[in-house]
C-alpha positions in Angstrom: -17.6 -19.6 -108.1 -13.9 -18.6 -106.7 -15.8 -15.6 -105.1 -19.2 -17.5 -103.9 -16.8 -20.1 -102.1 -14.5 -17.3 -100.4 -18.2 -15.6 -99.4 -19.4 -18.8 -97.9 -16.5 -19.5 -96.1 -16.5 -16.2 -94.1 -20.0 -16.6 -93.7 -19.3 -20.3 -91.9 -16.2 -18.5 -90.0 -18.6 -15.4 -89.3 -21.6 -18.0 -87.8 -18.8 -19.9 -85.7 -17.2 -17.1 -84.1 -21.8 -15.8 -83.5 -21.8 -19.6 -82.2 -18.6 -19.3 -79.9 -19.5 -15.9 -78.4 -22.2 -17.7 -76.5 -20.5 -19.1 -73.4 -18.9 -15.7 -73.2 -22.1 -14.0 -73.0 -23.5 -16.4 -70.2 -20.4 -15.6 -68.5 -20.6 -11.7 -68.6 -24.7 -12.5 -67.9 -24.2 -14.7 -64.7 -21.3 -12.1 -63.3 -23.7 -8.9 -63.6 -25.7 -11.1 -61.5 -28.2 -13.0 -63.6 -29.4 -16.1 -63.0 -28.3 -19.0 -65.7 -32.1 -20.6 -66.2 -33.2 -16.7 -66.7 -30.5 -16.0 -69.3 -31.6 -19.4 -71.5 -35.0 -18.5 -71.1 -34.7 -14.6 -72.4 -32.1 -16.1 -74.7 -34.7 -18.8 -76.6 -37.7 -16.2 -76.4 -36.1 -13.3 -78.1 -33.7 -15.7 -80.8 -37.4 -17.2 -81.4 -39.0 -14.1 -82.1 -36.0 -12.8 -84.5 -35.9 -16.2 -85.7 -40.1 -16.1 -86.7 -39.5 -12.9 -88.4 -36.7 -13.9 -90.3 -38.5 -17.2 -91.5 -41.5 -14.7 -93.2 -43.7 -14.5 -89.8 -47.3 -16.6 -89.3 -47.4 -17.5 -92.8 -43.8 -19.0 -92.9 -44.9 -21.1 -89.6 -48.0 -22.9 -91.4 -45.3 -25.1 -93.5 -44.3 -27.5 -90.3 -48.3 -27.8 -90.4 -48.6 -31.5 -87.9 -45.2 -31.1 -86.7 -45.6 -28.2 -84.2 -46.2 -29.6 -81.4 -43.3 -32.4 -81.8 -40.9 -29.6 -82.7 -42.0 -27.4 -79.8 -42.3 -29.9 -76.9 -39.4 -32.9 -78.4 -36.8 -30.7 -80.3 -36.8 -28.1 -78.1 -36.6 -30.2 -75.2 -33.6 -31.9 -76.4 -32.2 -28.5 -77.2 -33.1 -27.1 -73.8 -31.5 -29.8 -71.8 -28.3 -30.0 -74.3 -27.7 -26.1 -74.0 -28.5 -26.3 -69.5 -26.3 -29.2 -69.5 -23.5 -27.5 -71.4 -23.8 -23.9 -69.7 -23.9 -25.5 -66.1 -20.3 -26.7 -66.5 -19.5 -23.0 -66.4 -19.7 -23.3 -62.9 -16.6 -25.7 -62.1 -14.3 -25.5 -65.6 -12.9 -22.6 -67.7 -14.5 -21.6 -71.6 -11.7 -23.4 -73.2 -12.1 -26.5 -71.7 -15.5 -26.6 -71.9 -16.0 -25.7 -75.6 -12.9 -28.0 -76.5 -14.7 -31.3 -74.5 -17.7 -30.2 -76.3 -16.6 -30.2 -79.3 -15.8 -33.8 -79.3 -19.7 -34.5 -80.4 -18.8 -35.3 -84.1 -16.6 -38.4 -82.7 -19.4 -39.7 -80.5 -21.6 -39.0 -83.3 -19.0 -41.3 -85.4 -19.3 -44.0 -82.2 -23.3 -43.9 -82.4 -23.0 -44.8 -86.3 -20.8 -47.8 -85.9 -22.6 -49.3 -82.9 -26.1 -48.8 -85.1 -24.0 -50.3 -87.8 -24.8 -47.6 -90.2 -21.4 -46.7 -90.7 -18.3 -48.9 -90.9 -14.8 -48.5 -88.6 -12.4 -47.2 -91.0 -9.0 -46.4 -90.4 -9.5 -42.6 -90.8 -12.6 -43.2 -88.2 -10.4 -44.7 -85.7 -7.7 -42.2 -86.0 -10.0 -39.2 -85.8 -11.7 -41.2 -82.5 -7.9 -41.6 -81.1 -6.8 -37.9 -81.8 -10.4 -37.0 -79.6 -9.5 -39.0 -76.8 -6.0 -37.9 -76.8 -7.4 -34.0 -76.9 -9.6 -35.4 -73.9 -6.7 -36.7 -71.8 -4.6 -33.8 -72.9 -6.7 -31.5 -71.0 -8.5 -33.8 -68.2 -5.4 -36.1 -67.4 -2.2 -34.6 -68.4 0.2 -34.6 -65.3 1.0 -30.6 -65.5 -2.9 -29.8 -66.5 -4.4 -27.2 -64.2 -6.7 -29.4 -61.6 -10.3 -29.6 -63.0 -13.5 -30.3 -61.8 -14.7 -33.6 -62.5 -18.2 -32.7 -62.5 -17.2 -29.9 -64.9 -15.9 -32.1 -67.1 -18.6 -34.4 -66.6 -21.0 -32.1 -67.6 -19.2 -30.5 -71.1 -18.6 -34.6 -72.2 -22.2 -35.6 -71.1 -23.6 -32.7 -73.0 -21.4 -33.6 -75.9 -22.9 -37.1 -76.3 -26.2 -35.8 -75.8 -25.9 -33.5 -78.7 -24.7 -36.7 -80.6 -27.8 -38.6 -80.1 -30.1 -35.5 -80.8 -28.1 -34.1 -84.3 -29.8 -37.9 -85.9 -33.0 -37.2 -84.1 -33.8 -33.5 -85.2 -32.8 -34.1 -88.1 -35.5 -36.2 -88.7 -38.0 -34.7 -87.0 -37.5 -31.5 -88.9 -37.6 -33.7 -92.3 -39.2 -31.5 -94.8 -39.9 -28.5 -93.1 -37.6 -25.3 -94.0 -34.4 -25.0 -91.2 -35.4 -21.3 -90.9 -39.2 -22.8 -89.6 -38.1 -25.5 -87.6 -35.3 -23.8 -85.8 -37.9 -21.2 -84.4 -40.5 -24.0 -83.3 -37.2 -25.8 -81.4 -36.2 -22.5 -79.9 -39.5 -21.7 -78.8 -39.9 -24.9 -77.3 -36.4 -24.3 -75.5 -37.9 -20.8 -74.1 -41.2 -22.9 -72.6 -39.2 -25.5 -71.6 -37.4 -23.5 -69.4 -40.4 -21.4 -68.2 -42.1 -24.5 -67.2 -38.5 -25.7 -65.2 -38.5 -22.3 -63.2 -42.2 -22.3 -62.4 -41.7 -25.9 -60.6 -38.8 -25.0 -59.1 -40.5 -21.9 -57.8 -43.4 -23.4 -56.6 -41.3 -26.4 -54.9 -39.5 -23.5 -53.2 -42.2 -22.1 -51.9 -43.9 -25.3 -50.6 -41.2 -27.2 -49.5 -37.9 -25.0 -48.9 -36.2 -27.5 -47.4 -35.8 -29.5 -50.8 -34.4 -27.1 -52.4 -30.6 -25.7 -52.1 -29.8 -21.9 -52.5 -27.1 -23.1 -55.5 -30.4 -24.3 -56.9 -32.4 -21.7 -56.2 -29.6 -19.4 -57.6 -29.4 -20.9 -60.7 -32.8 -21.9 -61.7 -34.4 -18.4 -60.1 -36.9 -16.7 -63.0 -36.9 -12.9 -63.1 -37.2 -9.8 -66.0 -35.4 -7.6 -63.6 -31.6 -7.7 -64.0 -28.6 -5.2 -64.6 -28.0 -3.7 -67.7 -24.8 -5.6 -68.3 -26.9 -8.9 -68.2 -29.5 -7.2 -70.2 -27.3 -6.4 -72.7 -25.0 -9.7 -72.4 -28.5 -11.8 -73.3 -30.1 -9.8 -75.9 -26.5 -10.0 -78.0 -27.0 -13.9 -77.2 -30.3 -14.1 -78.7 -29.9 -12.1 -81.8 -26.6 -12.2 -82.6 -25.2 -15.5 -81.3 -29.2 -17.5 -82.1 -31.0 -15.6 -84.9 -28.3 -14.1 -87.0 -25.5 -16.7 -86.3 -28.2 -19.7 -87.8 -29.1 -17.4 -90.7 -25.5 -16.4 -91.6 -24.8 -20.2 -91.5 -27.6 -21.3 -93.9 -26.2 -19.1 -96.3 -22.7 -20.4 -96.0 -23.6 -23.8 -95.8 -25.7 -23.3 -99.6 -22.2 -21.9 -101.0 -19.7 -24.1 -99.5 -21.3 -27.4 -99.2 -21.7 -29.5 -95.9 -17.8 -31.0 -95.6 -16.3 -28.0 -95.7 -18.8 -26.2 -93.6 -17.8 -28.5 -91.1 -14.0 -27.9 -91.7 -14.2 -24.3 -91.4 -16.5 -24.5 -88.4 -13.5 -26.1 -86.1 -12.5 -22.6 -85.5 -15.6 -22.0 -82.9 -13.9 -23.1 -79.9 -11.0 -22.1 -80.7 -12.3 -18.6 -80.8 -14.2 -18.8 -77.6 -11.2 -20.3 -76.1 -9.4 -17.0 -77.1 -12.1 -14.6 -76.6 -12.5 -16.4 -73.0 -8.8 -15.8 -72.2 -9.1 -12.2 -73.4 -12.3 -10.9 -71.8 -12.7 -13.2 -69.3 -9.0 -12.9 -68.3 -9.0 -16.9 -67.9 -6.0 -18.9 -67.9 -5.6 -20.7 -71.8 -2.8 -23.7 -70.7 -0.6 -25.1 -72.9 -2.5 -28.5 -72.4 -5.7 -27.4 -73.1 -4.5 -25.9 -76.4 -3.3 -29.1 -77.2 -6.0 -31.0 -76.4 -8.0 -28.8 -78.7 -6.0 -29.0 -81.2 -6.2 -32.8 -80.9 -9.9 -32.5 -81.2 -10.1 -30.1 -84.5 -7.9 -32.5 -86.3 -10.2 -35.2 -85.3 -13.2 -33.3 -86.8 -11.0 -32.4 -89.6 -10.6 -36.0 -90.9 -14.1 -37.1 -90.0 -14.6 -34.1 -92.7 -12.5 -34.8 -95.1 -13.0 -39.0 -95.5 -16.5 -37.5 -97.1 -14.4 -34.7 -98.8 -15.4 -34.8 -102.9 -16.2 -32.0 -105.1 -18.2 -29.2 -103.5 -21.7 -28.9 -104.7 -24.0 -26.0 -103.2 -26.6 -27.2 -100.6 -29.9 -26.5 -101.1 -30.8 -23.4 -98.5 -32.8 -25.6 -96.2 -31.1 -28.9 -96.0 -30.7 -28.6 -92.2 -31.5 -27.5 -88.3 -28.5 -26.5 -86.9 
C-alpha cells in the first residue's frame, strides 16, 4: 500500500507538471508565429484522437450511447470557452499570474456551494476563501506589485469562475460514462467548437472587413501551415499535456484517493510559474509568489476539511 500511495502520488505530481506545461506551450506556439484559435484547435483534435485510442477506439465510444451529442456540443463547449478565455490572458499578464488567479477555481467552487446551499460556511471554508482573496490582492493590488493588466486579470479570474460553474455541470453530464470516453467526446467537441469559431470569423472577414480588427483576425486566424517550433510546441500540448496528462491522472487518482489528489495537484502552478520564469525568461515577483502561495494553502484546507482515511477511487469516477 506504502508503495501504491508513493506511485500515485508521482503519478498526480507527474499529470500536474503535463497540466502546467500547457501555458508554456501556447506561449512557445504563439511566439513561432502561430495563431492562438489554431493552436486550441490542433491541440483538441490531436489530444482527441490520442485520447479515442487510449479509451479502446469505436468500440470504447459506444458506452456514452445518447450522450454524444450533449458531450460533444455542451461539454466541449464549456471546455472550449474555459480554455480561450484562460489562454487569451496570455496576451496582457505573465504565466505565473495567470495560473496563480486561475487557480482560485476550487474557492469559487466553495462560494457556488454555499450560495446553492449545498454546503455549509465553515470556519475552515472561510479561512481558505480569505487566504484566496489575499493571494488575489497580493498579486493584483499589492503597492510594489509589477503593474498588470486589468483585462488580463479579468480574463484569468473570469475563466476561473467559469471553470467553477462547469466542474458541477460535466460532472453530471458525464454521469456513468467512463472518464477516458467522455473526456474524448468533450475534447472533440472543443476541436469543432473552435473550427466552427474560425470559419465565422473567416467568413465575417471576408464579407465585412471592416468589423473585424487585425488583433482579431490575428488571433482567431485558422491555418495547418506554421513553423516547426509551433508544430512541435502543439503536438507536445496535445499528447503530452491532453492525452497522456488525463491518463497518468486517472491512475493516480485510483491509488491516492480524491483529497489528496487535490493536495498534491497545488503544485501545477507553481511549476508553470517556474518553468515560465525559466523558459520564458519572465519576471516571477516576490508578490506574485506570495499570492500563490496564499492560494495553494487555500486549496490545501478546502482538501483537507474532507481529509479521512484514503480509500482507492474507482478508475473512472471523473472528467477532469
Amino acid at each position: 500500500m506504502r508503495r501504491s500511495a508513493a506511485a500515485g502520488t508521482a503519478l498526480i505530481a507527474l499529470s500536474a507538471c503535463c497540466f502546467g506545461s500547457i501555458t508554456i506551450l501556447v506561449t512557445i506556439a504563439e511566439r513561432a508565429g502561430a495563431p492562438l484559435l489554431t493552436i486550441l484547435v490542433w491541440r483538441y483534435l490531436l489530444g482527441a484522437g490520442t485520447l479515442v485510442l487510449l479509451a479502446g477506439g469505436a468500440s470504447a465510444l459506444a458506452t456514452a450511447r445518447g450522450r454524444r451529442v450533449r458531450l460533444i456540443a455542451l461539454g466541449g463547449g464549456g471546455q472550449a470557452v474555459v480554455g480561450f478565455t484562460t489562454l487569451l490572458a496570455l496576451r496582457w499578464i505573465p504565466v505565473a499570474t495567470l495560473v496563480f488567479l486561475f487557480y482560485t477555481y476550487p474557492s469559487w467552487i466553495a462560494v457556488f456551494a454555499v450560495l446553492r446551499r449545498s454546503e455549509r460556511l465553515d470556519a475552515m471554508k472561510i479561512a481558505a476563501l480569505a487566504l484566496s482573496l489575499a493571494g488575489i490582492a497580493l498579486m493584483v493590488g499589492a503597492p510594489r506589485a509589477q503593474s498588470l493588466h486589468p483585462a488580463g486579470v479579468v480574463l484569468a479570474l473570469g475563466s476561473a469562475v467559469i471553470y467553477a460553474l462547469y466542474v458541477p455541470f460535466i460532472g453530471a453530464l458525464s454521469e456513468g460514462v467512463p472518464a477516458r470516453v467522455a473526456s474524448a467526446f468533450v475534447t472533440v467537441g472543443a476541436g469543432v467548437c473552435f473550427l466552427v469559431v474560425g470559419a465565422i470569423v473567416a467568413a465575417v472577414a471576408s464579407m465585412a472587413p471592416a468589423f473585424v480588427s487585425t488583433a482579431t483576425r490575428e488571433t482567431m486566424a485558422l491555418t495547418a501551415v506554421m513553423e516547426p517550433a509551433a508544430w512541435g510546441a502543439t503536438a507536445t500540448l496535445a499528447i503530452v499535456s491532453t492525452a497522456i496528462a488525463f491518463v497518468v491522472f486517472l491512475n493516480g487518482l485510483a491509488a491516492i484517493g480524491a483529497v489528496r489528489t487535490g493536495i498534491v495537484s497545488t503544485i501545477e502552478p507553481f511549476w508553470a510559474a517556474m518553468l515560465g520564469a525559466i523558459v520564458l525568461h519572465q519576471r516571477l515577483g516576490a508578490e506574485t509568489l506570495a499570492g500563490g502561495i496564499a492560494i495553494a494553502l487555500a486549496v490545501m484546507l478546502l482538501q483537507l476539511r474532507q481529509a479521512g482515511p484514503v480509500t482507492p477511487q474507482p478508475l473512472d469516477e471523473s472528467v477532469s
